[in-house]
C-alpha positions as CSV (number, residue, x, y, z in Angstrom):
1,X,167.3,180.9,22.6
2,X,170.7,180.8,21.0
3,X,172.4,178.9,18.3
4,X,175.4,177.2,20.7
5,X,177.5,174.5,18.2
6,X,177.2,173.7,14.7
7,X,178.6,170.2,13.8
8,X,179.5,168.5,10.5
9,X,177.6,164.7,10.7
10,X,178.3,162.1,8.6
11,X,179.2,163.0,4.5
12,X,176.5,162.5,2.0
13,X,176.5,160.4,-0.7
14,X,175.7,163.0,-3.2
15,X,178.3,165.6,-2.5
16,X,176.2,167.5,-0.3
17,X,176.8,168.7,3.4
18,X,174.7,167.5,6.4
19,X,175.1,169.6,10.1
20,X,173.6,169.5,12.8
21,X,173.1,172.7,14.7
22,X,172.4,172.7,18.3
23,X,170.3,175.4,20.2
24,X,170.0,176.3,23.8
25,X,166.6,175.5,24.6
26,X,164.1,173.3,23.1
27,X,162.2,174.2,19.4
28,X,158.8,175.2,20.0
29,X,155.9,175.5,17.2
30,X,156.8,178.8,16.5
31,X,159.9,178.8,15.8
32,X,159.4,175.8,13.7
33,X,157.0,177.4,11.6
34,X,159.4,180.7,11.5
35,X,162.3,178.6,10.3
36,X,159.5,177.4,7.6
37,X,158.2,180.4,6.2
38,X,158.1,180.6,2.5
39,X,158.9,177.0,2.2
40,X,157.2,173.2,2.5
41,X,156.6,172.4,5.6
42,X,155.8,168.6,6.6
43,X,154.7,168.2,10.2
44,X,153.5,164.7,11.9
45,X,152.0,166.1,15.0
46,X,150.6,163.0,16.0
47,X,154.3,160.9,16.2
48,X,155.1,160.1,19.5
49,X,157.9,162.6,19.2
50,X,156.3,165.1,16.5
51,X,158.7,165.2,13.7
52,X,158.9,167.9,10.9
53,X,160.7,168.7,7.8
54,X,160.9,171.7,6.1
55,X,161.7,171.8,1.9
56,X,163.4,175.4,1.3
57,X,163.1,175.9,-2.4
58,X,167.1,176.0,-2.9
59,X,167.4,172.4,-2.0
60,X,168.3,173.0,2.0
61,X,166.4,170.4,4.3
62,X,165.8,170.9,7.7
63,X,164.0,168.2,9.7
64,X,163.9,167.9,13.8
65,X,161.6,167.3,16.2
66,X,159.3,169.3,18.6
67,X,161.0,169.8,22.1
68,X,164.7,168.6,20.8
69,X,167.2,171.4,20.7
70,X,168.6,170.6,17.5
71,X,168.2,170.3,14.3
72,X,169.4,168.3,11.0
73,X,170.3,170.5,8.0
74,X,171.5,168.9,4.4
75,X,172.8,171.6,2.2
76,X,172.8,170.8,-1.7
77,X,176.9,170.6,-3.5
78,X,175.9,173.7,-5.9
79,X,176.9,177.0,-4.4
80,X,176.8,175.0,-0.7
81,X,179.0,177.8,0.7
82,X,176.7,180.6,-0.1
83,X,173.7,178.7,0.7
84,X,174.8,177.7,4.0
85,X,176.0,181.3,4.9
86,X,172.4,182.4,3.9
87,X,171.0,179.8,5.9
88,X,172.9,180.6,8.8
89,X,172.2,184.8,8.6
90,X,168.3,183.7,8.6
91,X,168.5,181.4,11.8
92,X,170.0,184.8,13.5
93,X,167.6,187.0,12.5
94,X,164.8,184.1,14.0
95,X,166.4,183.8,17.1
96,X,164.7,185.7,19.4
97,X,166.5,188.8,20.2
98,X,167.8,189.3,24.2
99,X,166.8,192.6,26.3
């Protein structure tokens, strides 16, 4: 799997940022609970489209579904940049590496 786009959505109210960041294949249970680790994970298995969202403790959200191949992240205002490049560096090192 690889991270193929990264798109700005709509602007948020409060200042903050919201992307959505596209992969190229679906997101699995383990990867979801990868991108998790550390963090509070809320997962609705039994949706008709199982829907999680994941509380990082430096205010990033990430919430998607199981199967879709993206993802919604909102990015608090404070130090957004750096967050967001932090963010970014830990997707890479989840994405499985290629042999």
């Amino acid at each position: 799997m690889d991270l193929v786009e990264i798109r700005e959505l709509e602007d948020c109210f409060d200042g903050g940022s919201k992307l959505e960041y596209r992969f190229s294949a679906a997101i699995g249970d383990e990867f979801m609970r990868r991108m998790a680790a550390g963090s509070r994970l809320d997962f609705f298995p039994e949706f008709p489209r199982p829907f999680f969202k994941i509380f990082h403790g430096n205010g990033i959200q990430v919430k998607g579904v199981l199967g879709d191949s993206c993802v919604e992240v909102y990015f608090p205002r404070a130090d957004m940049k750096k967050i967001r490049r932090q963010f970014e560096e830990e997707i890479g090192r989840l994405l499985p590496k290629r042999s």
